[in-house]
C-alpha positions in Angstrom: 5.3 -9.1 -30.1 4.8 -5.4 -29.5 1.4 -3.3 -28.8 0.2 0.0 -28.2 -2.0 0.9 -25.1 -5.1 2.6 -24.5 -4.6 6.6 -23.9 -5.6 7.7 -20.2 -4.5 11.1 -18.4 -2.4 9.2 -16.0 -0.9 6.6 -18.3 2.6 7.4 -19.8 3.2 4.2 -21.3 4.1 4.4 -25.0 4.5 0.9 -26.3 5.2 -2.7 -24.4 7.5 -5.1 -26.1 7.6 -8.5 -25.1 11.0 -10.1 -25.4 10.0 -13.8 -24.0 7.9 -14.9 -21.1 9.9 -13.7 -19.1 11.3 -9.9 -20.0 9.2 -7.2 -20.8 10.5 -3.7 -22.3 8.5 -0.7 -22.8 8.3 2.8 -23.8 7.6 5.3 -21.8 6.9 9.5 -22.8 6.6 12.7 -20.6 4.4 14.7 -21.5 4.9 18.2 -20.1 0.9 18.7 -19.9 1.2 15.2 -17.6 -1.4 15.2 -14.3 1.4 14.0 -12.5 3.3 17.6 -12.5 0.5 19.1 -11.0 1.9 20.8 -8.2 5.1 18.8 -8.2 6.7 21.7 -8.2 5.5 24.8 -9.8 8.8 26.2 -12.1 10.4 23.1 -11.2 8.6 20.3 -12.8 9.8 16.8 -11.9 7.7 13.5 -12.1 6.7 12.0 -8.9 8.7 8.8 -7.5 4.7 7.4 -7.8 4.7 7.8 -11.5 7.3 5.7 -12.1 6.3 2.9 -10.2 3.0 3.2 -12.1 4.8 2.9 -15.4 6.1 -0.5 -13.9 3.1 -2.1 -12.9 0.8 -0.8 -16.0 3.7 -2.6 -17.6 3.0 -6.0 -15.9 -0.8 -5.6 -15.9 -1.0 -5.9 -19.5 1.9 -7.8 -20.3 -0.3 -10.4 -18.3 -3.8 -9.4 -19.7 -1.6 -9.8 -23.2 -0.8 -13.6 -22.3 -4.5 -14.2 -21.2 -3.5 -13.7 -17.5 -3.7 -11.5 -13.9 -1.8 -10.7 -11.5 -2.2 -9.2 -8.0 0.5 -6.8 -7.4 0.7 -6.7 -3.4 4.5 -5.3 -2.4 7.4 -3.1 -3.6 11.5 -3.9 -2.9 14.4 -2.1 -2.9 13.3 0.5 -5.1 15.3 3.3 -5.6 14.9 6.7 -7.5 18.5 8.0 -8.3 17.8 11.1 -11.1 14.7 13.4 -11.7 12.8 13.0 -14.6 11.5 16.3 -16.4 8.8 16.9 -19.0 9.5 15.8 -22.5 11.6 12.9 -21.6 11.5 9.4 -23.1 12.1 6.5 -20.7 12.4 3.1 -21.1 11.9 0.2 -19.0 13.2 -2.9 -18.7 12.0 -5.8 -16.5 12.5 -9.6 -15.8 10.2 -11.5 -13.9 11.2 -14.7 -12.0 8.3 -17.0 -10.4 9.0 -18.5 -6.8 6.2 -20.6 -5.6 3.0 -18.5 -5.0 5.0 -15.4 -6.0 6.4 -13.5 -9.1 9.0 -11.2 -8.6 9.1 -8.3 -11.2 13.1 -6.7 -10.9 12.5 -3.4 -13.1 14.7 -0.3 -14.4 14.0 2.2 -16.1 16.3 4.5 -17.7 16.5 8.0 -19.8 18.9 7.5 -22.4 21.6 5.8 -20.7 20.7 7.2 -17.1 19.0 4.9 -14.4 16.1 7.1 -12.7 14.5 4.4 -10.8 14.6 0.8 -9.5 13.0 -1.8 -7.6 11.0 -5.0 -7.6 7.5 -5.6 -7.9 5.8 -8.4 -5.9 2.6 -10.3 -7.3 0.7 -13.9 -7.8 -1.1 -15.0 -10.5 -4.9 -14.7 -10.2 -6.8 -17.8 -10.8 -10.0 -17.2 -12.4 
């Protein structure tokens, strides 16, 4: 099941595909016009550490509005940026979430081409309504 997202300055998300209940993988572009180079740095352009987490957990917030669900995403883990990313890259993201007890555990990477650029976990609980 795959499906395209609604268009916002900030957003960079392409396209979510959902593998099972339990994987997600997504598409990610950057733009070079992208808010998020705004100053970060002039003639040397590289997308904030911030960005990328936000591609993560736009990625879990409507994977889970997708399945008729919320989640509260309360904590980052472990995450790790390990290469820049520049304008007019395509990234793609890969994550596998794991409930224990109250909590869900979202491990993600995301990658440019065969390059890992960041990685981490996302902590979150389902929302009851």
């Amino acid at each position: 099941m795959g499906y395209n997202l609604l268009e916002s300055q900030w957003s960079l998300l392409k396209e979510i595909k959902v593998v099972n209940n339990n994987y997600i993988e997504a598409l990610a572009d950057v733009p070079a016009d992208s808010p998020w180079f705004s100053g970060h740095f002039p003639g040397e352009p590289i997308l904030p550490g911030i960005a990328l987490v936000y591609i993560a957990e736009q990625a879990i917030i409507q994977d889970a509005l997708a399945k008729g669900e919320q989640v509260q995403l309360y904590a980052l883990k472990r995450v790790r940026f390990t290469q820049p990313v520049r304008p007019g890259e395509t990234l793609s993201l890969n994550i596998i979430s794991e409930e224990a007890g109250e909590e869900i555990l979202f491990s993600f990477k995301i990658t440019n081409k065969e390059n890992t650029v960041c990685s981490g976990a996302i902590v979150a609980k389902k929302i009851n309504k």
